[in-house]
C-alpha positions in Angstrom: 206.5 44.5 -93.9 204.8 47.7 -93.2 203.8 50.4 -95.1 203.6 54.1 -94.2 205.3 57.4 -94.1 208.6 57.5 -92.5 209.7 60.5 -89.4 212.3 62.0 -88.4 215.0 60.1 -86.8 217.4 61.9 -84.0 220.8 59.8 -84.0 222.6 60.7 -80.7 226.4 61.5 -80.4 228.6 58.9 -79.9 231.4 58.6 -76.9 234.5 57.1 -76.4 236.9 56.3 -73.6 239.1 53.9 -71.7 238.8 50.4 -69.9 240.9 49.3 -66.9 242.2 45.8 -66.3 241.4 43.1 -64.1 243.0 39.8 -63.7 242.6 36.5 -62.1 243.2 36.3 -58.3 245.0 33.5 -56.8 245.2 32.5 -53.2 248.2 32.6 -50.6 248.9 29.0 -49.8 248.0 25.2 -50.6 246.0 24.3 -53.7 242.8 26.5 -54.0 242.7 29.7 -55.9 239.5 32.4 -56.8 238.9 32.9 -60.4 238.2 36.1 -61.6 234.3 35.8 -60.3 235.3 35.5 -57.0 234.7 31.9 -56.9 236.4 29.7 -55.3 238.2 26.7 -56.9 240.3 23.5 -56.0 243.2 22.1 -57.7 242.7 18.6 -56.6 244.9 15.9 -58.5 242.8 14.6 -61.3 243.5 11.6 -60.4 242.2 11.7 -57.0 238.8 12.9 -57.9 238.8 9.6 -60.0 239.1 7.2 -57.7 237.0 8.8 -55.2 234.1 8.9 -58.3 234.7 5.3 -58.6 234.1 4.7 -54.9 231.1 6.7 -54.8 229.5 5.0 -58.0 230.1 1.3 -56.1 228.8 2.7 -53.0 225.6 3.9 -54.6 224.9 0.8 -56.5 225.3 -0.9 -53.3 222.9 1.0 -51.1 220.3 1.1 -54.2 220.6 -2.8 -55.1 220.3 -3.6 -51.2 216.6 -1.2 -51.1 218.6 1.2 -48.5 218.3 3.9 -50.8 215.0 4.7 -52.8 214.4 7.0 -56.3 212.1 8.9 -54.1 215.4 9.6 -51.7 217.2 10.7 -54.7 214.8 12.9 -56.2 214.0 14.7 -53.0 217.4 15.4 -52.5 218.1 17.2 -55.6 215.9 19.6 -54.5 217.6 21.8 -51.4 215.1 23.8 -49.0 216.3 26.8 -47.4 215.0 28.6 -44.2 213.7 32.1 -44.9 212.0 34.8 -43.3 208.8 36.0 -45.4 206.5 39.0 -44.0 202.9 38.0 -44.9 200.7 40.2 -43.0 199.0 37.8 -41.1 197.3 37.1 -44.8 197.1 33.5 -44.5 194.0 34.2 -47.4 196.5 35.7 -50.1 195.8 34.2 -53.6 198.7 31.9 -55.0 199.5 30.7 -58.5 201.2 28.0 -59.1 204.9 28.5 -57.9 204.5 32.4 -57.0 202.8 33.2 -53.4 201.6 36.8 -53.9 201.6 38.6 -50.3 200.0 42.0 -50.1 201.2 44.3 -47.6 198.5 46.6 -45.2 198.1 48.6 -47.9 197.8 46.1 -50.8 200.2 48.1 -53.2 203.0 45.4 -52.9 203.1 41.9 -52.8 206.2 39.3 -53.4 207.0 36.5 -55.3 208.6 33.3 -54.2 208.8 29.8 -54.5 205.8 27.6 -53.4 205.8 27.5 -49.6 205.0 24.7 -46.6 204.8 26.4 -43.5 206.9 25.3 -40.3 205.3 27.5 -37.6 202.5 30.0 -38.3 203.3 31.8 -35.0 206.6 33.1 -35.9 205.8 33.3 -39.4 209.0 31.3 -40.4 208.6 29.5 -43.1 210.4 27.2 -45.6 210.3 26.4 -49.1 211.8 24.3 -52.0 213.7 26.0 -54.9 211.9 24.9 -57.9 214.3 24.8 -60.6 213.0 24.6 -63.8 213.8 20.9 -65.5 215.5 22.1 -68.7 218.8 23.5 -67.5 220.5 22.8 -71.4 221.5 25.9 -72.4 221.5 27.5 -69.1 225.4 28.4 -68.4 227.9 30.7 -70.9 229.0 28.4 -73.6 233.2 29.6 -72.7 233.2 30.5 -68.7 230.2 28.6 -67.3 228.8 31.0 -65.8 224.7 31.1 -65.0 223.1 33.5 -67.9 219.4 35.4 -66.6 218.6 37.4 -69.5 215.3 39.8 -68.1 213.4 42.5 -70.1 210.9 44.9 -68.4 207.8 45.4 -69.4 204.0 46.2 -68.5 200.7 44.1 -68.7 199.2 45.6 -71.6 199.2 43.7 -75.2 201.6 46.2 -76.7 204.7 44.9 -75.0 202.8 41.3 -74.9 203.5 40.6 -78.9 207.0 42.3 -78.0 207.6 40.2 -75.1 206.6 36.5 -77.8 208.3 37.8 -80.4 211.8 38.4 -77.8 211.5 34.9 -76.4 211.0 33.4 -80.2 214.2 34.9 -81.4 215.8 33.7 -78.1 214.9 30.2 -79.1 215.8 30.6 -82.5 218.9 31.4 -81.9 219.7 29.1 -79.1 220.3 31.4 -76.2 222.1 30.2 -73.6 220.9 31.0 -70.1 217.4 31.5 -68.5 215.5 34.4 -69.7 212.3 35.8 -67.6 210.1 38.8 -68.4 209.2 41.0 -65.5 205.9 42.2 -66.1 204.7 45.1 -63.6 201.7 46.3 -62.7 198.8 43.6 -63.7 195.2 43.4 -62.1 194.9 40.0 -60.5 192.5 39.0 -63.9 195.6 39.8 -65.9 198.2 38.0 -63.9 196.2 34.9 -64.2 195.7 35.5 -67.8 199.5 36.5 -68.7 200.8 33.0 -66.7 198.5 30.8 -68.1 199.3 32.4 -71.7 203.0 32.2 -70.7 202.6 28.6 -69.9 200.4 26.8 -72.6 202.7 29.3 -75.6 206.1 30.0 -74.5 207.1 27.7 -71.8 205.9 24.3 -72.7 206.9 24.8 -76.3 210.0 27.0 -76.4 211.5 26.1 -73.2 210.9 25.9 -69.6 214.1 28.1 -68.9 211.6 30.8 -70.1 209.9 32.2 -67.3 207.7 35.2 -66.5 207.7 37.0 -63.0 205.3 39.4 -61.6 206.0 42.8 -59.6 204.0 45.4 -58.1 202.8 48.9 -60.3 206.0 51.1 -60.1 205.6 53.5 -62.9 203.3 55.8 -60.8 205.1 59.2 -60.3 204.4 60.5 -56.3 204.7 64.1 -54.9 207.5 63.2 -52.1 205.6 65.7 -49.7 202.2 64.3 -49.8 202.5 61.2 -51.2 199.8 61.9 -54.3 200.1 60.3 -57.6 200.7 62.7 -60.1 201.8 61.7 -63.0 202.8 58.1 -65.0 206.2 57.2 -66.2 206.1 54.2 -67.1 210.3 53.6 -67.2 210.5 53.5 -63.7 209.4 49.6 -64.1 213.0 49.3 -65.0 215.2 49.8 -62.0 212.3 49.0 -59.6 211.1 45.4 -61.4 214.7 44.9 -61.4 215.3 44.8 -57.9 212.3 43.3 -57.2 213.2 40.4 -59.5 217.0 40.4 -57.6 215.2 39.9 -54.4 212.2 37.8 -55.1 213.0 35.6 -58.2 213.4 32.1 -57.1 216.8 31.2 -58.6 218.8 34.5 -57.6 216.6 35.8 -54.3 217.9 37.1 -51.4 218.1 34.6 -48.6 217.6 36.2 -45.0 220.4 34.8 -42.9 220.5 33.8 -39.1 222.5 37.1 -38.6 219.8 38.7 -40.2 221.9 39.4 -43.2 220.2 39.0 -46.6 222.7 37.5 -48.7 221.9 36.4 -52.3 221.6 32.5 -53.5 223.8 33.3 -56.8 225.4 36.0 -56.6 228.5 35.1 -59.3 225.3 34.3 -61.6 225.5 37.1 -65.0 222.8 39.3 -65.3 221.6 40.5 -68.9 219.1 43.7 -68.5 217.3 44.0 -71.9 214.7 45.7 -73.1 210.8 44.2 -74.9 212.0 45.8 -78.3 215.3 43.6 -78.6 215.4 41.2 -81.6 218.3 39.2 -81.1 220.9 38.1 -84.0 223.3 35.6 -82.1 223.8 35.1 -78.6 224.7 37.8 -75.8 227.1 36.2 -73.3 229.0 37.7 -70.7 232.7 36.9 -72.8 234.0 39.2 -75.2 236.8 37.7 -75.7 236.5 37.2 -79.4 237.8 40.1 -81.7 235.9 39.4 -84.7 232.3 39.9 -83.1 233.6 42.8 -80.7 233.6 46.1 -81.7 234.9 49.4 -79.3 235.1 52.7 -80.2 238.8 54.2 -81.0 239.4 56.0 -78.3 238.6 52.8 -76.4 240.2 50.5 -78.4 243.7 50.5 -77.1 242.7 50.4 -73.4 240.4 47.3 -74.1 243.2 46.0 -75.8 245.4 46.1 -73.0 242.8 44.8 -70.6 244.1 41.0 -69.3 240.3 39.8 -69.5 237.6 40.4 -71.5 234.9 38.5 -69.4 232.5 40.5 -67.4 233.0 40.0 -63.6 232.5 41.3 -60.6 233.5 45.3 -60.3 233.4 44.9 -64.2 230.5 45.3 -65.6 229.6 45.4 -69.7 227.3 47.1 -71.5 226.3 49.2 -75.0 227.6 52.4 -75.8 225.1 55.3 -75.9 225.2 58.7 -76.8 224.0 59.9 -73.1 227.1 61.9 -73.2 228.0 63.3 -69.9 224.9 65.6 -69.1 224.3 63.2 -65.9 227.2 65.4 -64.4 224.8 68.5 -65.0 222.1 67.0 -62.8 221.8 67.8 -58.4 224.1 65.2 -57.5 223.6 66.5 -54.1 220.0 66.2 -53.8 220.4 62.6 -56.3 223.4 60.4 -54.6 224.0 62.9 -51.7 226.5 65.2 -50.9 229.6 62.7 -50.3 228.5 60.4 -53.2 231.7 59.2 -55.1 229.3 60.6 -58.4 230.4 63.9 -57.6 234.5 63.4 -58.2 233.8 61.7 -61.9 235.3 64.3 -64.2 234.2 64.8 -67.7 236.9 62.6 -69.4 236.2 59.6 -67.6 232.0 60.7 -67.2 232.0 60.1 -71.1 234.5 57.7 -71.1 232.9 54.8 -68.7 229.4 55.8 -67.9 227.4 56.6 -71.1 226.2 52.9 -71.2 222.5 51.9 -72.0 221.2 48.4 -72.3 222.2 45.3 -72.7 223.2 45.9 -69.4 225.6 42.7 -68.0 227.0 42.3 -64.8 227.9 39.8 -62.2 224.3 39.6 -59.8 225.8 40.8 -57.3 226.9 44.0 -59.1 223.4 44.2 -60.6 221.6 44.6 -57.5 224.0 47.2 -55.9 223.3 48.8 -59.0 219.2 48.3 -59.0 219.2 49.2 -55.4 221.0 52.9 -55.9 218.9 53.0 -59.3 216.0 52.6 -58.6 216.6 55.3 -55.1 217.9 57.9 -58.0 215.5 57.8 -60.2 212.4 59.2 -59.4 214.7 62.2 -57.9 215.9 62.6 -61.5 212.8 62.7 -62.8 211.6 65.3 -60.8 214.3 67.6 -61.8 214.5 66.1 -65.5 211.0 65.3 -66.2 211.8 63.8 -69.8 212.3 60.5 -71.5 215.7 58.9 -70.8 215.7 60.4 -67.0 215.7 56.7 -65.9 218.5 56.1 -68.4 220.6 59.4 -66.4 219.7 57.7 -63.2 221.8 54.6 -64.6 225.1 56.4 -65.3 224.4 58.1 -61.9 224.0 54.5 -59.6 226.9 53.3 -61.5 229.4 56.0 -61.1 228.5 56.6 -57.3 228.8 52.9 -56.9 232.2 53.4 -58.6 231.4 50.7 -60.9 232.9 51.7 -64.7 231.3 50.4 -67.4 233.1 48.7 -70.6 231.0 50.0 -73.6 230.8 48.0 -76.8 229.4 48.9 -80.2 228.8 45.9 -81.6 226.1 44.9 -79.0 223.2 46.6 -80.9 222.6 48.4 -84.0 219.2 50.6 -83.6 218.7 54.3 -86.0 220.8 53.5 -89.3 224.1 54.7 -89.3 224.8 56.1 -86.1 227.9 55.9 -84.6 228.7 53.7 -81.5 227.4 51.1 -82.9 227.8 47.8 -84.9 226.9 48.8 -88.2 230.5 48.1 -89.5 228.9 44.4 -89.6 226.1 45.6 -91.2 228.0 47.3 -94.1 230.4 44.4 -94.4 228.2 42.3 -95.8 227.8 42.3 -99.6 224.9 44.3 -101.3 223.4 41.9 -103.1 223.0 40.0 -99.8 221.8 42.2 -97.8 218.4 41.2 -97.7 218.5 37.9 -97.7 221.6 37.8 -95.2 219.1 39.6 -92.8 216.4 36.9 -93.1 218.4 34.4 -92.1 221.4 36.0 -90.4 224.2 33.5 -89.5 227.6 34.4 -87.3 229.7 31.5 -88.7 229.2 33.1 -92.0 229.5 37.0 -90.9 230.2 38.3 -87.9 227.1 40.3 -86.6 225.8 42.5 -83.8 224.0 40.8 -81.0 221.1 42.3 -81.7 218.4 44.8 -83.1 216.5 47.6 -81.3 213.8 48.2 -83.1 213.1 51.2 -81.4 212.9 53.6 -84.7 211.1 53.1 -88.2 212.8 52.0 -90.6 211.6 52.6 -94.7 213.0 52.2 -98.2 211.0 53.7 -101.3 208.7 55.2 -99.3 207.0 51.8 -99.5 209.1 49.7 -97.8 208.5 49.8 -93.9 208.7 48.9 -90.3 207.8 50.5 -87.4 207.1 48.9 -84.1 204.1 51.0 -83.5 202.3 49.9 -86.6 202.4 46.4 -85.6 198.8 45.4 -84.6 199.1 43.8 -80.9 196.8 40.7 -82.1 199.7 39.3 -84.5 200.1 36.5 -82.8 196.6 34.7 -82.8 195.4 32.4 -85.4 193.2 34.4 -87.5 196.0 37.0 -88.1 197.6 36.9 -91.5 201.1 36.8 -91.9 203.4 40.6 -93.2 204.6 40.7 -97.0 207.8 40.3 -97.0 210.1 43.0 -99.5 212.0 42.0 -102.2 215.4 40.3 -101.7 217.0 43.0 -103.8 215.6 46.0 -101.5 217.9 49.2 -101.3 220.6 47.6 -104.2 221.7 50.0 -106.7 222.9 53.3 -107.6 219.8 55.1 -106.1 219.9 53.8 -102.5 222.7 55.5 -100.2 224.4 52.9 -97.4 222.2 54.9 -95.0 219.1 53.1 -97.4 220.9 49.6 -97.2 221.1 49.5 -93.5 217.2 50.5 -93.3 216.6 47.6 -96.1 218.4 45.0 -93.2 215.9 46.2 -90.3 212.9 45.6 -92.8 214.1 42.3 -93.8 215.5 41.7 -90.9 212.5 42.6 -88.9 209.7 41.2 -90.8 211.3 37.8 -91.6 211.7 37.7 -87.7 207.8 38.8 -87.0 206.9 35.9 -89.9 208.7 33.4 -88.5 207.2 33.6 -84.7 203.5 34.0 -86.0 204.6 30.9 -88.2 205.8 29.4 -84.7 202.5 30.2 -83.0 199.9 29.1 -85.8 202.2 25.6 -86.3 201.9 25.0 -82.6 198.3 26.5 -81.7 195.8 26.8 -84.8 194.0 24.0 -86.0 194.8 23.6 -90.0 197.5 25.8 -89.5 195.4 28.8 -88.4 195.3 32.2 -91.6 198.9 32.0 -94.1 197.9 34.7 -95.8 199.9 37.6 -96.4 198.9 41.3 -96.3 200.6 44.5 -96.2 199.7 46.3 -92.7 198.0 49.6 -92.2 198.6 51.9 -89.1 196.3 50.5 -86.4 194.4 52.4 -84.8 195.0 52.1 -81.0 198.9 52.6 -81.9 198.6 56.3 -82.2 201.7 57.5 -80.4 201.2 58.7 -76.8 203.0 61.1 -74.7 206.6 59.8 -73.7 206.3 56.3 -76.1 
């Protein structure tokens, strides 16, 4: 908990609008059909695929028993190598970390990640490389349609969004997220790549899960006059759309593989995409079904449109994501000098402009979808800037890429809850639950008891009494270290009573909420790293002194 005065929140307006339908496709003739993915799938007799498993299983026993076939054979084919083209610069010298092969361009302001790579023929510069796949693939697919789940955040290399970034894969292990979940971290000096991986490795990945990953990208967040090509300014959002794509193209699960055609074609491209943000604390998991009525919440004006929808899965030319009150002053911007003159952009009227575009992470979308999106994003946003200067102007750029891309979002509520009270989101949970629980409901929130929002973003301050607090810039960035003492929690009977307002109780769940949360990862990381348990005690916090708030943060 965290004491200090509260400001002023702004709550946003909230939207509403309509959903169209999508169904599942099935094909012309014989015994194969696509799902609703895309994906291609057999009806084979059941029995059939049994007898040919039996066959198999003899087979292999055979061939091991007799010494034809080796555990070395097996294991090396498990692992599938694919033939890529990779520019390198004639850089034969450029520094590698274990797994990621940095490559720095003539100018050394970019550089790519991939897989480790064994070179075929140096002359060409065609290379090959195994797909290392990370051993712990529990967890990994959508708990109801299978699908692959990559939850990604963006974030920088400074130690601000590196407590965000522990405390964001601790809640995704607490609450057994399904899927594999990678921060993109942009912009680091070579001293602080090395450092963040190593840190990645010995505190999050080899004792939360090796399905937890960290990828590095190039400095985006540099804003450049298009005429001379100058620097000018910083904002710092642009890592967003730009350490998205990069991650689209470069990761080593979901890259783009360069075809004989030339084509670049990606390796999963039915794979679901979950865009987050550092300051997310989740409450359950986020999956790409929304299928289930009581943990889905959509606006009125939506509701009978979802309703009438024949899936509630997110696929491809259907992507999800949380309302936002961006309203429609997208429509406002130079679309011409944007999208361009013929961009489809243009011919979205207001109705449907509010109705399917005011979206704001979680984003979710099919891969495929995601990188059509992060491709036209991450081309509109700077041009946005420059005519909207402003926070959010990568946010604008969003609603743009989707709408010229004619991809319509379905916005849900009950995704989030952020500023107390504001509509569009899932507060209805919030208020649901009895006030005598509130508090400790919060601390240990469980969906088979009551249905709750998939997450927090703790991107306001939150207070109670004028005592009671919890702001994310207050939070010292050394929290997670040994020496640090753990955060007072409140009282489990915070905002209760005739005095406190419902606007009071839903502040008294983010404090709960939010330091139980911050307790119970610095409890993680002193169990697992200090000797003797590392400092227990508990303090209140004090505004620190390097979190003085900056221009656009």
């Amino acid at each position: 908990m965290l004491r200090s005065r509260p400001t002023k929140q702004h709550a946003a307006p909230s939207n509403n609008g309509s959903l169209s339908t999508h169904s599942t496709r099935r094909s012309n003739g014989g015994n194969n059909y696509d799902d609703p993915r895309g994906r291609r799938k057999s009806a084979i007799p059941t029995t059939s695929l049994i007898g040919t498993l039996i066959v198999a299983s003899i087979l292999f026993l055979v061939l091991l028993f007799s010494g034809s076939l080796s555990t070395s054979d097996i294991n090396s084919s498990s692992s599938s190598s694919t033939s890529v083209e990779v520019v390198d610069n004639n850089n034969n010298n450029a520094p590698k970390v274990d797994g990621i092969h940095i490559i720095h361009d003539n100018n050394n302001q970019q550089f790519r990640n991939s897989a480790v790579m064994q070179s075929n023929n140096n002359d060409n510069k065609s290379h090959s490389f195994k797909t290392t796949i990370t051993s712990d693939t529990t967890g990994a697919t959508s708990p109801t349609t299978g699908a692959t789940l990559h939850i990604i955040f963006s974030t920088d290399c400074g130690t601000y969004q590196h407590w965000q970034s522990y405390l964001f894969f601790h809640r995704a292990y607490s609450i057994r997220q399904p899927g594999y979940i990678t921060r993109i971290a942009s912009g680091c000096t070579e001293k602080q790549l090395q450092d963040e991986k190593a840190w990645h490795e010995e505190h999050i990945a080899k004792v939360m899960s090796d399905r937890y990953r960290i990828h590095f990208t190039p400095h985006f967040s540099g804003v450049k006059d298009e005429t001379t090509g100058e620097v000018k300014d910083d904002y710092k959002y642009f890592n967003k759309p730009f350490g998205t794509k990069h991650f689209l193209e470069h990761d080593e699960l979901l890259g783009l593989v360069v075809e004989s055609s030339g084509n670049n074609q990606m390796k999963q491209p039915n794979d679901i995409i979950i865009l987050c943000d550092p300051d997310f604390a989740l409450l359950r998991p986020i999956t790409d079904d929304f299928s289930n009525p009581r943990e889905t919440l959509v606006g009125p004006r939506r509701k009978t449109h979802f309703d009438e929808m024949s899936l509630h899965i997110v696929t491809h030319g259907h992507p999800y994501a949380q309302t936002y009150g961006l309203g429609t002053q997208w429509r406002k911007f130079n679309l011409d000098e944007i999208a361009g003159a013929t961009s489809p952009a243009k011919e979205v009227d207001q109705k449907n402009g509010g109705l399917f575009y005011p979206a704001g992470p979680p984003y979710i979308g099919t891969a495929s979808d995601m990188y059509k999106i992060a491709q036209a994003w991450a081309e509109f946003a700077p041009r946005v800037h420059k005519e909207y200067p402003h926070l959010l102007a990568e946010m604008y750029a969003y609603c743009i890429a989707a709408a010229h891309l004619q991809l319509p979002h379905t916005l849900i509520d009950s995704l989030m809850i952020s500023s107390a009270g504001i509509g569009g989101e899932g507060w209805k949970f919030i208020s649901d639950i009895p006030e005598s629980e509130t508090c400790s409901f919060a601390s240990n929130p469980d969906h088979s008891i009551r249905p709750i929002p998939s997450l927090i973003h703790y991107c306001q301050r939150y207070v109670v009494d004028a005592r009671y607090f919890w702001g994310k810039r207050k939070v010292p960035h050394g929290i997670f270290t040994c020496d640090h003492p753990l955060l007072e929690e409140p009282p489990m009977d915070l905002g209760q009573g005739v005095s406190h307002t419902e606007k009071d109780r839903m502040n008294a769940f983010m404090v709960c909420a939010l330091t139980k949360f911050t307790n119970d990862a610095m409890m993680f990381f002193k169990d697992h790293h200090c000797e003797g348990g590392g400092n227990r005690e508990r303090r209140e916090l004090v505004p620190h002194v390097n979190l003085v708030r900056k221009k656009g943060g």
